[in-house]
Residue frames relative to the residue before (quaternion, step in Angstrom):
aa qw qx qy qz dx dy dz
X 1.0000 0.0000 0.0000 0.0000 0.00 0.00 0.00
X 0.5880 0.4661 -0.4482 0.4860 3.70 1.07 -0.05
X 0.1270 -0.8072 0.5764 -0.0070 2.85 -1.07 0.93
X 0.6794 -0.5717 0.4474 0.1066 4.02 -1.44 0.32
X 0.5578 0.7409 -0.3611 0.0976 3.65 -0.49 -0.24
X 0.6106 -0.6717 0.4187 0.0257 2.80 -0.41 2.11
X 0.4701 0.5343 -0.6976 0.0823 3.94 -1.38 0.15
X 0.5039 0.5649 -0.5998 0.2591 2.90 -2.00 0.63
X 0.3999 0.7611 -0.3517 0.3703 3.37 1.18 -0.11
X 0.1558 0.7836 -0.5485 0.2466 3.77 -0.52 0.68
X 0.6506 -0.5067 0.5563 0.1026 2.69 -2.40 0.10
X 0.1034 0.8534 -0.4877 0.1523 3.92 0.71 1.45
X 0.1602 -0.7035 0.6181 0.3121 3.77 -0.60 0.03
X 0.7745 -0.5288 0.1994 0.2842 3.03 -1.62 0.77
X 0.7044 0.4399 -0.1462 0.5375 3.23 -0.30 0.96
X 0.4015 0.5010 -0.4533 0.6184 3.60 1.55 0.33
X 0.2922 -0.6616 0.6688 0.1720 2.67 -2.33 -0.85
X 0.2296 -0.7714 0.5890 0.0733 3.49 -0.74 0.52
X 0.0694 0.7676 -0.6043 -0.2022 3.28 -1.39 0.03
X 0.3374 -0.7851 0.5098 0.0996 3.26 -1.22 0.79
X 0.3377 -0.6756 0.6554 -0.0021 3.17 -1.24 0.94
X 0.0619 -0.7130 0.6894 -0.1114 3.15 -1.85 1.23
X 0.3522 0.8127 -0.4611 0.0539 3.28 -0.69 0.83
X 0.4068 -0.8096 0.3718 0.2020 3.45 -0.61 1.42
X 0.1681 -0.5741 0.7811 0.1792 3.75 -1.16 0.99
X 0.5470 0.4973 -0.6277 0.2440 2.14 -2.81 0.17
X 0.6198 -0.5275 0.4521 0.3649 3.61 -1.19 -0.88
X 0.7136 -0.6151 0.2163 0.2561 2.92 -0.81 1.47
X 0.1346 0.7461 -0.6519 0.0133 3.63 -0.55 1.14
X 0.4705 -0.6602 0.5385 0.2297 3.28 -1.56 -0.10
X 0.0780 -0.9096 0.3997 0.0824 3.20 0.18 0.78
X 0.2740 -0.7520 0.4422 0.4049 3.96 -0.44 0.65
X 0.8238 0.1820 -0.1057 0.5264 4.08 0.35 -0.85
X 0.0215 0.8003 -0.5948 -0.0731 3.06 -0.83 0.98
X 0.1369 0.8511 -0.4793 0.1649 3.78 -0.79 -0.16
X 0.4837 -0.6006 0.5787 0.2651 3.46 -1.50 0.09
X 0.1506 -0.6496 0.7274 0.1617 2.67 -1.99 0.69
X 0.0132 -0.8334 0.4848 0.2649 3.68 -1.10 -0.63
X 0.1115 -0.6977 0.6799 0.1962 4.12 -0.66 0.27
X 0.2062 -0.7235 0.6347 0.1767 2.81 -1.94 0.66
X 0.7168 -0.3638 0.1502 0.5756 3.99 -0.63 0.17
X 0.9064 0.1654 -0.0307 0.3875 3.49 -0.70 0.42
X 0.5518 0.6208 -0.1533 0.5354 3.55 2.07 0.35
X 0.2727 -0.8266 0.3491 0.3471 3.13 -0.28 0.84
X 0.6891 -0.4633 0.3110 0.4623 4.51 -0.78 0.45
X 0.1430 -0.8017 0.5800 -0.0216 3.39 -0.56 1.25
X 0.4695 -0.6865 0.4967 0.2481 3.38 -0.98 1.02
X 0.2139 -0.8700 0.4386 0.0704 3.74 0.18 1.43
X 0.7729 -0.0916 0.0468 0.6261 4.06 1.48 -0.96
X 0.0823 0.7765 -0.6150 -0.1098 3.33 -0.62 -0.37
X 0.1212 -0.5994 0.7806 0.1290 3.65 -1.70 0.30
X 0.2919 -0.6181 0.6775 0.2715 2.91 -2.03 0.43
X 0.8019 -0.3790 0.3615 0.2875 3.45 -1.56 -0.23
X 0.3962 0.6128 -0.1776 0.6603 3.52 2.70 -0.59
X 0.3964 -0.6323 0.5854 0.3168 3.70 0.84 -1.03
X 0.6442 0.5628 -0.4603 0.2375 3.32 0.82 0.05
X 0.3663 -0.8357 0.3888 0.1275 3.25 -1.12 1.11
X 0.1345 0.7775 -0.6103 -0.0697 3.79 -1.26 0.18
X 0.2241 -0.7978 0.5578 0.0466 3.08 -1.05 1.11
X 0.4495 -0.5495 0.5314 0.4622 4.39 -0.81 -0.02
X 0.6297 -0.6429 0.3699 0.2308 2.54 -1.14 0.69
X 0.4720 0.7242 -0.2978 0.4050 3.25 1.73 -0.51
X 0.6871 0.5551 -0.0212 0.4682 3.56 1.62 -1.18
X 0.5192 0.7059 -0.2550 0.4088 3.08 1.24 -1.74
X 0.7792 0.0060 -0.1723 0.6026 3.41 -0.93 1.59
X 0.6671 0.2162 -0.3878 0.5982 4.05 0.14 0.53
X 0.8652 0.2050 -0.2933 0.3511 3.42 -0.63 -0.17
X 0.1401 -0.7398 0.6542 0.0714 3.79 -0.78 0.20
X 0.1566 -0.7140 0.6786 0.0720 3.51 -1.25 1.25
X 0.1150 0.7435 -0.6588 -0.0035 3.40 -1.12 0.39
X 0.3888 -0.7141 0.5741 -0.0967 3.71 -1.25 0.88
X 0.2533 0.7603 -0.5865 0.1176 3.33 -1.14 1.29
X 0.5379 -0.7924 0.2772 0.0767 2.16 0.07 2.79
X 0.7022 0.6261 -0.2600 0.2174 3.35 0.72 -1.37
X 0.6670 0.3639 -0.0929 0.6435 3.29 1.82 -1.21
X 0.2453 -0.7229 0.5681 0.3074 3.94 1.41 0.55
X 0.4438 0.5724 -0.6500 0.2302 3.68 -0.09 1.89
X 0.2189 -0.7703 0.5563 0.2220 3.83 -1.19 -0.27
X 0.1173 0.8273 -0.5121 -0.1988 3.25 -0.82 -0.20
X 0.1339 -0.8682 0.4105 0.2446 3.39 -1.10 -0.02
X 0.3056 -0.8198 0.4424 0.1969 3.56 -0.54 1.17
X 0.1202 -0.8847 0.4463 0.0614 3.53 -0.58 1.18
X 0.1009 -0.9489 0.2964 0.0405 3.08 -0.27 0.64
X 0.6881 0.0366 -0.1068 0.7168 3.91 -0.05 0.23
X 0.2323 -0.7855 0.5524 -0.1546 3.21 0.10 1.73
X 0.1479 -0.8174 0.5550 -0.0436 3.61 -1.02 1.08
X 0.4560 -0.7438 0.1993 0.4462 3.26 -0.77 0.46
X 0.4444 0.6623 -0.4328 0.4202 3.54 1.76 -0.05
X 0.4065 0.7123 -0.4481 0.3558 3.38 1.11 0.17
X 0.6819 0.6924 -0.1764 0.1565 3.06 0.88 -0.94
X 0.3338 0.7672 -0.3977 0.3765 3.73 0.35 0.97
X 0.5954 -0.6398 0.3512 0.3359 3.49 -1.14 -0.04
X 0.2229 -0.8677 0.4380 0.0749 3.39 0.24 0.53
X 0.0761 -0.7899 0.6034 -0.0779 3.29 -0.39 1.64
X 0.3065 -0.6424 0.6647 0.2268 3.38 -1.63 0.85
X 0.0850 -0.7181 0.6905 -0.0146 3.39 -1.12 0.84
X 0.0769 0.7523 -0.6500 -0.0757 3.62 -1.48 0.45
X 0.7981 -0.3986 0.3727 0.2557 3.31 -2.02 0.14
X 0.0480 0.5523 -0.7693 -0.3176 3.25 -1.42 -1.13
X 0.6072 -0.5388 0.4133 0.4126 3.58 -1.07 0.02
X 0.7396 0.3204 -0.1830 0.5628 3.51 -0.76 0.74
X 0.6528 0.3946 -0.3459 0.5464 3.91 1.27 0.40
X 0.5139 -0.7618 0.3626 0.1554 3.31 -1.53 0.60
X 0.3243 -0.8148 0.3270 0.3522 3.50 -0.03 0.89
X 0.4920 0.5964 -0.5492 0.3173 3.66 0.91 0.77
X 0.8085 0.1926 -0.0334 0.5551 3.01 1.40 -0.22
X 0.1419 -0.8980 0.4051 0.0964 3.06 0.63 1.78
X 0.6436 -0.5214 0.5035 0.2457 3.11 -1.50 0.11
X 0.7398 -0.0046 -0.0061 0.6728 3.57 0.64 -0.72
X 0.2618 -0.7724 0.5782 -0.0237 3.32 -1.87 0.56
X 0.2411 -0.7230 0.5611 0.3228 3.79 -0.88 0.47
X 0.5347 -0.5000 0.4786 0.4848 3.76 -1.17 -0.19
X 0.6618 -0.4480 0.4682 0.3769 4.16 0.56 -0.35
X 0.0664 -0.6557 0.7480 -0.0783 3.01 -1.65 0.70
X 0.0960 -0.7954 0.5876 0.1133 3.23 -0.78 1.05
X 0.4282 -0.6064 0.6699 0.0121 2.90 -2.25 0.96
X 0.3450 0.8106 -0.4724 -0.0284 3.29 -0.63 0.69
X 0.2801 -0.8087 0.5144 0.0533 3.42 -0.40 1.37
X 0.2912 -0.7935 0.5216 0.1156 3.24 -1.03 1.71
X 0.4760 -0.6293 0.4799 0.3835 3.98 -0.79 0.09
């Protein structure tokens, strides 16, 4: 019954920024990792940031220095600030989290996506 749901997604030319947003309905859970994933057309869903419930952060390297994740656990939300946006950016961009004692390769809960799409 918990559930995901992505907004912020958009149209940015290269070199903008976007921020995303994540917030979980349903009934109040605690979640240990939260974070983003994203696929692009014909790719398989890549694990784009993540935080843990510690705050500790990791980003791909693909991202790493442009995007920033940050988390407020209390209101089980996330977000991610992107920043000098590219056009390999481009993809849907799911939020995905934990429970404690699960594995963030294989989250536990899931949003439906928000796309990003960065023009050249």
């Amino acid at each position: 019954q918990v559930q995901l749901a992505e907004s912020g997604g958009g149209l940015v030319q290269a070199g903008g920024s976007l921020r995303l947003s994540c917030a979980a309905t349903g009934r109040d859970f605690r979640f240990n990792v939260m974070g983003w994933y994203r696929q692009a057309p014909g790719e398989q869903r890549e694990s784009v940031a993540r935080v843990t419930s510690g705050l500790f952060t990791q980003y791909s390297d693909s991202v790493k220095g442009r995007f920033t994740i940050s988390r407020d656990s209390a209101k089980n939300r996330v977000f991610l600030q992107m920043n000098d946006l590219k056009p390999e950016d481009t993809a849907v961009y799911y939020c995905a989290a934990t429970t404690y004692g699960g594995n963030w390769n294989v989250p536990d809960y899931w949003g439906q996506g928000t796309r990003v799409t960065v023009s050249s």
